[in-house]
C-alpha positions as CSV (number, residue, x, y, z in Angstrom):
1,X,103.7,-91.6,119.9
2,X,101.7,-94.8,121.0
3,X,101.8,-96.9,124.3
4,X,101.7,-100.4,124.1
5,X,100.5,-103.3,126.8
6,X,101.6,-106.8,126.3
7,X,99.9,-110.1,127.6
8,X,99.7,-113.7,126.9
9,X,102.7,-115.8,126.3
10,X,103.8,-118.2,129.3
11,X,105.4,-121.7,128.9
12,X,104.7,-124.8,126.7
13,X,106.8,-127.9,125.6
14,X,107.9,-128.2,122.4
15,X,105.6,-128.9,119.1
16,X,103.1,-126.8,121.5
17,X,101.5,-123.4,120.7
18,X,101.3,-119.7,122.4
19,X,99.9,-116.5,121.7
20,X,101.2,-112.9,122.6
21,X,99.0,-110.0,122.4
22,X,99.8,-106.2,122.5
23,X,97.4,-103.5,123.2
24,X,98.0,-100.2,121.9
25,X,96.7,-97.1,123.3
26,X,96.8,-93.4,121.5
27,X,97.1,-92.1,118.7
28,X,97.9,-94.7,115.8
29,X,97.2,-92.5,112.5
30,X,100.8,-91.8,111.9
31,X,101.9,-95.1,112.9
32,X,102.2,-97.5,109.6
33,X,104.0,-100.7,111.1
34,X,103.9,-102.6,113.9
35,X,105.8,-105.5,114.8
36,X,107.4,-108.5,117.3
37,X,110.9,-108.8,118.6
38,X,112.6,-111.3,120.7
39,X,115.4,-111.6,122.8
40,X,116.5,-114.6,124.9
41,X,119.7,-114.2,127.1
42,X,123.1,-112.7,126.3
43,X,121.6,-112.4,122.8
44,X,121.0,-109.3,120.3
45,X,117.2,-108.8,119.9
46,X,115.9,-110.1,116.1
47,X,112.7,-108.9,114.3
48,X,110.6,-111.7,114.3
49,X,107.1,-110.3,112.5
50,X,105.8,-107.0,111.0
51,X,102.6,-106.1,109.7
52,X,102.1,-102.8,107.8
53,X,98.6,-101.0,108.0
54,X,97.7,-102.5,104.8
55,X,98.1,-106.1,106.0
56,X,101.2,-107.1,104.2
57,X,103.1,-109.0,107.2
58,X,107.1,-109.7,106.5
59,X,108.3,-112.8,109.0
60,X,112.0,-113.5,110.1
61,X,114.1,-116.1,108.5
62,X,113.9,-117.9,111.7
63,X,109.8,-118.1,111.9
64,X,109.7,-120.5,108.9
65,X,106.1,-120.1,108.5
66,X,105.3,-121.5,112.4
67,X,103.9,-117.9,113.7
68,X,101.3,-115.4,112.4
69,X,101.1,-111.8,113.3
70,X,97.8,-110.4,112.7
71,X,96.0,-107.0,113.9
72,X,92.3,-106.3,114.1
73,X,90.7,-104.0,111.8
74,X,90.8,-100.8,113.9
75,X,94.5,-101.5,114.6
76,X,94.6,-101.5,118.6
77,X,95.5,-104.9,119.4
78,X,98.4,-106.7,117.7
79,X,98.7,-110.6,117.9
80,X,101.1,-113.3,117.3
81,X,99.9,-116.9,117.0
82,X,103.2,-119.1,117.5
83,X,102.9,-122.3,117.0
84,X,105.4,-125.4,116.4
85,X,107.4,-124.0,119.0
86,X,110.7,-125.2,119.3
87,X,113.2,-124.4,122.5
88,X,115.4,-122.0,120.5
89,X,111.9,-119.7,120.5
90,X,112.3,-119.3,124.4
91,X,112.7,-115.7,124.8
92,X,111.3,-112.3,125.7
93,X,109.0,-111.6,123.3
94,X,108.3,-107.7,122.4
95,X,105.7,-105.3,120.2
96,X,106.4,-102.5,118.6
97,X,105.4,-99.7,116.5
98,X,107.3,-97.7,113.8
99,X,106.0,-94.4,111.6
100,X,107.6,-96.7,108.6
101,X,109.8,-100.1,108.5
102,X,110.9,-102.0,105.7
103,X,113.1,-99.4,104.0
104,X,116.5,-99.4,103.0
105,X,118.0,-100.4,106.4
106,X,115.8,-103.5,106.8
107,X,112.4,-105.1,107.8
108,X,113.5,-105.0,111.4
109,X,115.8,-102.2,111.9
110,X,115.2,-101.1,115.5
111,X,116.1,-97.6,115.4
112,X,112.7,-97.4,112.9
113,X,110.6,-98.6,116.1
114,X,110.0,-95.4,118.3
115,X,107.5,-97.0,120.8
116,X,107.7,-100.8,122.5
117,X,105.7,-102.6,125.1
118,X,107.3,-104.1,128.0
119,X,108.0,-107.7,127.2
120,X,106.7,-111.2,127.8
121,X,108.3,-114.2,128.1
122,X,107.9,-117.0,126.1
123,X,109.8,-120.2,127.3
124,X,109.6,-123.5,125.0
125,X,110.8,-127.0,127.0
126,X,112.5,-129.6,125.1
């Protein structure tokens, strides 16, 4: 099990750009894939992001090529460039770390994540 510590995010009109940033703490050797979720308001949480330990990366149908997830080489931070940020973006923005993603369930099957940072919100104006 991992800990992770989110920062960045914070508000910007649309067409404008924000990072998030997620520092993770502990043992990471048995942790494969890591990953962003969102969740605005009286809405389910969606996967937005993952990036295996190899460096693949999978994005949500939603992203449409605006964000990036990246991670450094050693694996403790995990970032998400957004950018082209539209209002339907504005949400809570979390990280996340999984033993293994992507199988038969789905990229972003939640159950697979067993350790999430705290949330940061990310709010887009029109």
């Amino acid at each position: 099990q991992v800990e992770l510590e989110q920062s960045g995010g914070g508000s910007v009109q649309a067409g404008g750009s924000l990072n998030v940033s997620c520092v993770i703490s502990g043992d990471t050797s048995n942790t494969h894939c890591m990953g962003w979720f969102r969740q605005a308001p009286g809405k389910e949480r969606e996967g937005v992001a993952v990036i295996y330990s190899g460096g693949r990366t999978v994005y949500g149908d939603s992203i449409k090529g605006r964000f990036t997830i990246s991670q450094d080489n050693a694996r403790q931070t995990l970032y998400l460039e957004m950018n082209s940020l539209k209002p339907e973006d504005t949400a809570k923005y979390y990280c996340a770390a999984a033993i293994y993603c992507g199988g038969r369930r789905g990229t972003f099957n939640e159950d697979d994540f067993n350790a999430w940072g705290q949330g940061i919100q990310v709010t887009v104006s029109s």
